[in-house]
C-alpha positions as CSV (number, residue, x, y, z in Angstrom):
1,X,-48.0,-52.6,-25.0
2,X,-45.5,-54.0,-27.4
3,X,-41.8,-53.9,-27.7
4,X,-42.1,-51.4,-30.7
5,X,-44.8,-49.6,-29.2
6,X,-42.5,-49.1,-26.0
7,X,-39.0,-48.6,-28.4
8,X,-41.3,-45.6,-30.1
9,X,-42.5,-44.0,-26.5
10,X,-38.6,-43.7,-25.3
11,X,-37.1,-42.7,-28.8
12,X,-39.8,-39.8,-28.6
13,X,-38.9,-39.2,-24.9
14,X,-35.2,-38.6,-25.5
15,X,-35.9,-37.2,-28.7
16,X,-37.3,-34.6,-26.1
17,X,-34.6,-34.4,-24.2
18,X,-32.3,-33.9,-26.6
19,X,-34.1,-30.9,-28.1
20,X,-34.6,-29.3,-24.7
21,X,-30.7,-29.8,-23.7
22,X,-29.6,-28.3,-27.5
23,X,-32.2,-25.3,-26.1
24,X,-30.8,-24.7,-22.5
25,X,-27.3,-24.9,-24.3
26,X,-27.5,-22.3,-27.0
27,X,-28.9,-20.6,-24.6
28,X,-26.6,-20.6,-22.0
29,X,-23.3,-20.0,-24.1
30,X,-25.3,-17.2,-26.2
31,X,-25.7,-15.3,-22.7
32,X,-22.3,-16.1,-22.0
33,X,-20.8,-14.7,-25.4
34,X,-22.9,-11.5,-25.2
35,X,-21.6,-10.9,-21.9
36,X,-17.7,-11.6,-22.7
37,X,-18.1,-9.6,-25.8
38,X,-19.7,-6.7,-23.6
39,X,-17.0,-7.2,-20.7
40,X,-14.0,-7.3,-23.7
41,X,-15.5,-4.1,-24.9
42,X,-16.0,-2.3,-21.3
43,X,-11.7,-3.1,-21.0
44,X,-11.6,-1.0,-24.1
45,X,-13.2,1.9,-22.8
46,X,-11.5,1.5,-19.4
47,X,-8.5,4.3,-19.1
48,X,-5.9,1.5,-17.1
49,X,-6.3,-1.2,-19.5
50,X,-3.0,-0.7,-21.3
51,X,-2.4,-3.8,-22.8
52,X,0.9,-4.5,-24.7
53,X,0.7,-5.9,-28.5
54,X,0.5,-9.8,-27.7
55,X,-2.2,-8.4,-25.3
56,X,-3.6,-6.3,-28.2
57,X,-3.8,-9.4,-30.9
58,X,-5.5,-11.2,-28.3
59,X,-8.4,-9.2,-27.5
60,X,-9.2,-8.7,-31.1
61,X,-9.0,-12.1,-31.4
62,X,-11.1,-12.4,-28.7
63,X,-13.8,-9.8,-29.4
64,X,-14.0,-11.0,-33.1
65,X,-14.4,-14.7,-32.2
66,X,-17.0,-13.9,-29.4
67,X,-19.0,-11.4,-32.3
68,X,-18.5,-14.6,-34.5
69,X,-20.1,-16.8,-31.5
70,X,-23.1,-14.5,-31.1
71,X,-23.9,-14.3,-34.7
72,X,-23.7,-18.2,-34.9
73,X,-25.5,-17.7,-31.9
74,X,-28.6,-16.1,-33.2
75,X,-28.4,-17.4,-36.4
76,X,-28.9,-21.1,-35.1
77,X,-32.3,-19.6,-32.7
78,X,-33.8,-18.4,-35.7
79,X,-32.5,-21.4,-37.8
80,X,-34.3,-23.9,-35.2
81,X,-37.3,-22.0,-35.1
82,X,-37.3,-22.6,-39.0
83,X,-37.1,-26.1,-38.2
84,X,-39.5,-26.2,-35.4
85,X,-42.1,-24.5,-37.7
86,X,-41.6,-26.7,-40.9
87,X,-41.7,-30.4,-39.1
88,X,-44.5,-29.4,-37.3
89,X,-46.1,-28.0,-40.4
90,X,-45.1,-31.5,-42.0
91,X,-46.4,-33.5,-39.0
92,X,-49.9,-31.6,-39.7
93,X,-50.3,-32.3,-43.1
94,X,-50.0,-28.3,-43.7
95,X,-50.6,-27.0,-47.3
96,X,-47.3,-25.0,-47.2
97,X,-45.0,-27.7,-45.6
98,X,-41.5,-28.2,-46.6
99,X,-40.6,-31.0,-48.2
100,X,-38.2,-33.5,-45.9
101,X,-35.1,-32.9,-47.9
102,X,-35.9,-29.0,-46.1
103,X,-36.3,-30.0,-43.1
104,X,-32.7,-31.9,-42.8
105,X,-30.9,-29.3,-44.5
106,X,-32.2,-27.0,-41.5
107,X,-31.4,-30.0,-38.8
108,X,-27.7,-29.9,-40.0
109,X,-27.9,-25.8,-40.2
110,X,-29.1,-25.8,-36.5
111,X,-26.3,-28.7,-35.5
112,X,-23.4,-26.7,-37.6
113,X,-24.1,-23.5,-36.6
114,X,-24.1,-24.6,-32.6
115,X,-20.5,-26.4,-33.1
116,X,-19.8,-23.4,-34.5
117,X,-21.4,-21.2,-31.6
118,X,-19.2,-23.1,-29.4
119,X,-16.0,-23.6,-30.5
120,X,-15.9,-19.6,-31.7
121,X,-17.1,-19.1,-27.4
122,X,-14.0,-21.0,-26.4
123,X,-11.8,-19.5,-28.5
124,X,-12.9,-16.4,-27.4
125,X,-12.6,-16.6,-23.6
126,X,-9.3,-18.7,-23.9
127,X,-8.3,-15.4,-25.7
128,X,-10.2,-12.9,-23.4
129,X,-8.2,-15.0,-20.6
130,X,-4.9,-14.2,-22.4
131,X,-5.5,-10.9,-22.7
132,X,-6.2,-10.4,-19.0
133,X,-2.8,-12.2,-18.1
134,X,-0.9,-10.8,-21.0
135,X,-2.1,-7.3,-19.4
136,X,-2.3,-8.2,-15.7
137,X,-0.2,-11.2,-15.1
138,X,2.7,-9.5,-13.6
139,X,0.2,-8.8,-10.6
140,X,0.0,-12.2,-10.1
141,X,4.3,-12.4,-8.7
């Protein structure tokens, strides 16, 4: 085997990797922001969550970034599946395949829209967790 041969076989391999970990991510932090956002919403229903109006701010701010996070969320699963389907249609030779210029647009989609997911998740919790010491903090002396 030659030194291109081999460069080829471990570009593909974390190539692999790299795809699986972007997978395991998303995935992970889309759980994650459907629960917060289900938790933020439970403290709404719950009759001793009184929060004061710093408390208040921050729990919208909390529930709209994590509704922002699952939207990215989703949007960058069905985005990658786009993906998925058009560079394996291309690596086929499929009738209907998108052109390349397609298939990067869809690469920077996916890559945007999980930056996105993730800094919108942070925001959220970091908020979620203001909210809960804006509201309960004075427990805490």
């Amino acid at each position: 085997m030659d030194a291109a041969q081999s460069n080829r076989e471990r570009r593909v391999r974390w190539q692999k990797i790299a795809i699986d970990q972007l997978g395991y991510s998303l995935n992970l932090i889309l759980t994650f922001s459907i629960a917060a956002l289900g938790y933020g919403f439970v403290l709404l229903k719950d009759k001793d969550f009184t929060p004061g109006s710093s408390a208040k701010g921050a729990l919208i701010l909390s529930l709209s970034a994590l509704a922002i996070s699952a939207f990215c969320g989703l949007t960058c699963v069905i985005v990658r599946l786009l993906d998925f389907r058009g560079t394996a249609r291309r690596a086929s030779s499929h009738p209907d395949a998108p052109n390349q210029d397609d298939v990067r647009v869809l690469d920077r989609a996916t890559v945007r829209l999980f930056y996105g997911h993730v800094v919108a998740f942070a925001l959220g919790v970091a908020a979620l967790a203001a909210t809960l010491l804006l509201t309960y903090g004075g427990k805490l002396v």
